[in-house]
C-alpha positions as CSV (number, residue, x, y, z in Angstrom):
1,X,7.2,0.9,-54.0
2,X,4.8,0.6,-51.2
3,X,4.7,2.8,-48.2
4,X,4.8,1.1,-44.9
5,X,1.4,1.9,-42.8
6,X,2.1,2.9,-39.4
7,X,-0.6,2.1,-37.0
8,X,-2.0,5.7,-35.6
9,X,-2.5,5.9,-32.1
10,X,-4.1,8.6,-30.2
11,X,-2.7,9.8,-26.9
12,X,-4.5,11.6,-24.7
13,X,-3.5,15.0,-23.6
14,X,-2.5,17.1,-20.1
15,X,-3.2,20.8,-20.1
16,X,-0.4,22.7,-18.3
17,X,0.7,26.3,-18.3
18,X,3.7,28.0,-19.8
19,X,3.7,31.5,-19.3
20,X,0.8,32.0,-17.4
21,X,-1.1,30.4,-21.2
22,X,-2.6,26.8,-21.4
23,X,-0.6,24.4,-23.4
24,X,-1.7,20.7,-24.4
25,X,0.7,18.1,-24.4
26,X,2.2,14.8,-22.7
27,X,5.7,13.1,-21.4
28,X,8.1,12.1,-24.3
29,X,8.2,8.6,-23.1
30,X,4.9,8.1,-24.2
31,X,5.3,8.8,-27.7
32,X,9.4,7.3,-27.3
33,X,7.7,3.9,-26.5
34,X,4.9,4.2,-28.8
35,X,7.1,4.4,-31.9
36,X,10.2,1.7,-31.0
37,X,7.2,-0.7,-31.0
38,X,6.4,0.8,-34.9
39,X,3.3,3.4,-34.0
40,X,2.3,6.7,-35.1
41,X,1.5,8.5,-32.0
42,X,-0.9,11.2,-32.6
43,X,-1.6,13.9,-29.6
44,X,-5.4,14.6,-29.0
45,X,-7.0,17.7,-28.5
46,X,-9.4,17.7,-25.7
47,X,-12.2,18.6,-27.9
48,X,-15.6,18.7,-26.8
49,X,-17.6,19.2,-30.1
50,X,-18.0,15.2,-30.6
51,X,-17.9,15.8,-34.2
52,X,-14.7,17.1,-34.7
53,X,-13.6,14.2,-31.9
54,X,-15.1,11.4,-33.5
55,X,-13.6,13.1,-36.7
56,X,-10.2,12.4,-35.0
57,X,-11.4,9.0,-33.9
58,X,-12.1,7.6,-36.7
59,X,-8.2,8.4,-37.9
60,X,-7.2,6.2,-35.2
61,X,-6.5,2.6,-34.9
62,X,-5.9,2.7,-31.0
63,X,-6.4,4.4,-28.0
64,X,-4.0,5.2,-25.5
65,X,-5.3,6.9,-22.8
66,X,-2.4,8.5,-20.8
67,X,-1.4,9.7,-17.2
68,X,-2.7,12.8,-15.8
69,X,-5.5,15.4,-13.6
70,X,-8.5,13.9,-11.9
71,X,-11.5,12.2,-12.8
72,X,-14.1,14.9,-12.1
73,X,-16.0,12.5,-9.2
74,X,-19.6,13.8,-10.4
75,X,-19.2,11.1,-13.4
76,X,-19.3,8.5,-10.8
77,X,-22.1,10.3,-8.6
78,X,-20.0,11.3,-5.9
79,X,-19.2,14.9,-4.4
80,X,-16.0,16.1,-4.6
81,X,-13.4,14.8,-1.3
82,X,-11.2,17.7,0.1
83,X,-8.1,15.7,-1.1
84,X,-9.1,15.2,-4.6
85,X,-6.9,17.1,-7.1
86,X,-6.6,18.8,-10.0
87,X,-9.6,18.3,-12.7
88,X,-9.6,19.2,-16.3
89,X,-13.4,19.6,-18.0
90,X,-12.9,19.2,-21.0
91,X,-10.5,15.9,-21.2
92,X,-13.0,14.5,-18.8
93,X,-15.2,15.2,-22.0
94,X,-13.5,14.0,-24.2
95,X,-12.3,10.7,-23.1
96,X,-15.9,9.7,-21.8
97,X,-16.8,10.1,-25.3
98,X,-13.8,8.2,-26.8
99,X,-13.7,5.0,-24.8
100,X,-17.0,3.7,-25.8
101,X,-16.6,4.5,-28.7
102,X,-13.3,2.5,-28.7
103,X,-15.0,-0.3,-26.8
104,X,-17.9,-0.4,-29.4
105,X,-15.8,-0.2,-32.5
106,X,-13.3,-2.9,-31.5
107,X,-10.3,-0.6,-31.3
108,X,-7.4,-1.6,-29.3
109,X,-7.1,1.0,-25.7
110,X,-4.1,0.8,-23.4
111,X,-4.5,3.0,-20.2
112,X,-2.0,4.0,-18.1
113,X,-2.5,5.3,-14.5
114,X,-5.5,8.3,-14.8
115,X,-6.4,6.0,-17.9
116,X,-7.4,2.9,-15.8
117,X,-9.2,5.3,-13.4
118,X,-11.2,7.1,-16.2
119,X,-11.6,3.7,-18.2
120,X,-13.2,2.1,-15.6
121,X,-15.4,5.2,-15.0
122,X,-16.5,5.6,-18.4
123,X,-17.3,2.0,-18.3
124,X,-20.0,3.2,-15.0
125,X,-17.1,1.7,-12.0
126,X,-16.3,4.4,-9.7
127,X,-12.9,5.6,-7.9
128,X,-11.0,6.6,-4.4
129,X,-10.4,10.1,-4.2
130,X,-7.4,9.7,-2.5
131,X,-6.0,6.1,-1.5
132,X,-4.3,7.4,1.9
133,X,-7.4,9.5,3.4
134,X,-10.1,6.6,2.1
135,X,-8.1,3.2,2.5
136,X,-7.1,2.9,6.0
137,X,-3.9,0.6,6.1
138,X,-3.1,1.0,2.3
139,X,1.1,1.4,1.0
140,X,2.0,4.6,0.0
141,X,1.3,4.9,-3.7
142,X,1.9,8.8,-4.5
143,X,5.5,10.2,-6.0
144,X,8.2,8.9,-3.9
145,X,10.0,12.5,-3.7
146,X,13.6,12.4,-4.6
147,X,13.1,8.8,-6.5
148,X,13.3,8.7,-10.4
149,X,9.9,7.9,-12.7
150,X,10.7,4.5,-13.0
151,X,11.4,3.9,-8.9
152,X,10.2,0.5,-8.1
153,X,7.5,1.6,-5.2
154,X,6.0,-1.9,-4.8
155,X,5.1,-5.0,-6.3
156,X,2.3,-6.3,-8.0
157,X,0.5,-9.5,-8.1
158,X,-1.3,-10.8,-11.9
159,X,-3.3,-12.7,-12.2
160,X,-2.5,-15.9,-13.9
161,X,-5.4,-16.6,-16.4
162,X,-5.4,-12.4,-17.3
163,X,-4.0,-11.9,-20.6
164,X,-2.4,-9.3,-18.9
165,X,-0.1,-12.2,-17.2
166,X,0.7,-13.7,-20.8
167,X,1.6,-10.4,-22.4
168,X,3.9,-9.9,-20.3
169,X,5.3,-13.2,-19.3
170,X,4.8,-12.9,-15.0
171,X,2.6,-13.0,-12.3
172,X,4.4,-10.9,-10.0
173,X,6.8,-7.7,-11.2
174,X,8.0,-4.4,-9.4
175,X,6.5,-1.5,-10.5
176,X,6.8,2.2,-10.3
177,X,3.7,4.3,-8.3
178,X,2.8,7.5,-8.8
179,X,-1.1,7.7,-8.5
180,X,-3.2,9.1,-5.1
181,X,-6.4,7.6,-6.6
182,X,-7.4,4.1,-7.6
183,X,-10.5,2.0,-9.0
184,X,-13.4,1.1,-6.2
185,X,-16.0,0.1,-7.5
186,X,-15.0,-2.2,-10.8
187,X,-17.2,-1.8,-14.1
188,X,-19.1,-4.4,-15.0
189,X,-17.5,-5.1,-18.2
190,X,-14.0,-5.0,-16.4
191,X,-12.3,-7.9,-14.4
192,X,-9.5,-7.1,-12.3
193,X,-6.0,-8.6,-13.4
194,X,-3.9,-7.4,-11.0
195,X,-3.5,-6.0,-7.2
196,X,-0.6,-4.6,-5.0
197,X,-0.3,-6.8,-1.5
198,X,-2.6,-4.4,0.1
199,X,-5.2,-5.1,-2.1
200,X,-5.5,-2.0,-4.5
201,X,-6.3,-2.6,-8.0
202,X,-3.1,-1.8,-10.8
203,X,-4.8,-3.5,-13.6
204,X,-8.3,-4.4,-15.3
205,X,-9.0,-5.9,-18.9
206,X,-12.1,-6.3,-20.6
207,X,-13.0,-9.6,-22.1
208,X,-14.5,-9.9,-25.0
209,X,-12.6,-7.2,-26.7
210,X,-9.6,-7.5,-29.4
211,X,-7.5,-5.0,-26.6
212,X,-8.6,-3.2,-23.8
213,X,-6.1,-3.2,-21.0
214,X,-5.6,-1.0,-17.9
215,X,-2.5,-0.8,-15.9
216,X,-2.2,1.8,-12.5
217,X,1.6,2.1,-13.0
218,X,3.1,4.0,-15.7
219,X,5.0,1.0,-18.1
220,X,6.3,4.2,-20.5
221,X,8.9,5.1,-17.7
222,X,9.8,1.3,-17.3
223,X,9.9,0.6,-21.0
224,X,13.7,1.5,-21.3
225,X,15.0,-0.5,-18.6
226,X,12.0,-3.6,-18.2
227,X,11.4,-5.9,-21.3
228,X,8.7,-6.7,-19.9
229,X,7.4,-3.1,-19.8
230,X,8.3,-2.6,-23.4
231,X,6.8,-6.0,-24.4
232,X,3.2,-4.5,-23.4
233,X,3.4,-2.0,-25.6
234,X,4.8,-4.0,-28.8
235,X,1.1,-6.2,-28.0
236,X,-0.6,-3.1,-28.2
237,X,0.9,-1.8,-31.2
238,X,0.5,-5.4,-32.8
239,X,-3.0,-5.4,-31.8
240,X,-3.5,-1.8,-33.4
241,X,-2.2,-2.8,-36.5
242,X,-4.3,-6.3,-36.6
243,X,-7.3,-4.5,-36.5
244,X,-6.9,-2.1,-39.2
């Protein structure tokens, strides 16, 4: 009898505390999405010995690079603004060394929300501390405080000949917002796919790659009530298990 093979894909961790003790872990509708569309998620340490990462790595078939703390703004040359959160070391570590790694090797890499930011950092494009102090005019974009997850904050705009726009069968959807910070400067192996009406950037791809997709919004909260939402991640899945 033969054993289906799952695609394994590697989601990348937040460090909280319980307790007053670190803990590593991420949202359940991460790894809820990840296996309706037929994946094996696997959580990853945020190692920063690169050979017990690239150890992990090379157990993978995809990359998802989740939600989460700050880019530390020293890995895009800049000092740190007064309204720039939370940073975590040793995930910045970690997922600096995993993307182009991912990008060299091929391997499919959906990024959701602090995973567009630190995608398109890792890739040398640089970010806005914090959308409402450094974007005068720009929507509100943070939490909407008393709204669920999956709120639809604003609207944004695909573009057509993105393969972002094919996966997932629009130019134009509502999403949910829950980010302070957002791509400036965009890497040079990036092209933007998508903008909200006041002109931030919710999505990058890279071309030439079999799957490298970045999204600003969180599509794991919207997966349960948004086809379309759930469709992106059955195309990453599918793409992950192409390329083993």
């Amino acid at each position: 009898m033969t054993t289906r093979r799952f695609p394994i894909i590697g989601v990348t961790c937040s460090i909280f505390q319980v307790a007053g003790r670190p803990r590593l872990g991420q949202n359940q509708t991460y790894l809820d999405v990840l296996v309706r569309a037929g994946a094996a998620p696997l959580l990853i340490p945020n190692l920063t010995d690169q050979a017990l990462l690239r150890t992990v790595f090379e157990s993978m078939d995809g990359l998802l690079l989740s939600g989460g703390d700050d880019v530390d703004p020293a890995h895009y040359g800049e000092t740190r603004h007064e309204k720039c959160g939370t940073i975590t070391p040793g995930r910045d570590v970690a997922e600096l060394a995993l993307i182009p790694w991912a990008m060299d090797k091929g391997k499919p890499i959906l990024a959701i929300c602090r995973g567009i930011q630190v995608l398109n950092v890792a890739l040398g494009g640089s970010l806005y501390q914090d959308i409402k102090a450094q974007i005068p005019g720009a929507h509100r974009h943070d939490w909407h405080r008393g709204h669920p997850r999956n709120y639809p904050a604003h609207v944004v705009e695909i573009t057509a000949q993105a393969r972002l726009a094919g996966l997932l069968g629009a130019t134009s959807m509502p999403v949910n917002s829950l980010h302070h910070q957002a791509v400036k400067e965009v890497a040079l192996r990036l092209i933007v796919a998508g903008r909200t009406p006041d002109g931030i950037v919710e999505a990058v791809e890279a071309e030439g790659h079999p799957f490298a997709i970045g999204v600003q919004w969180h599509p794991e909260e919207l997966a349960g009530s948004d086809p379309r939402a759930e469709g992106l991640f059955d195309a990453f899945v599918q793409a992950c298990r192409d390329d083993k």
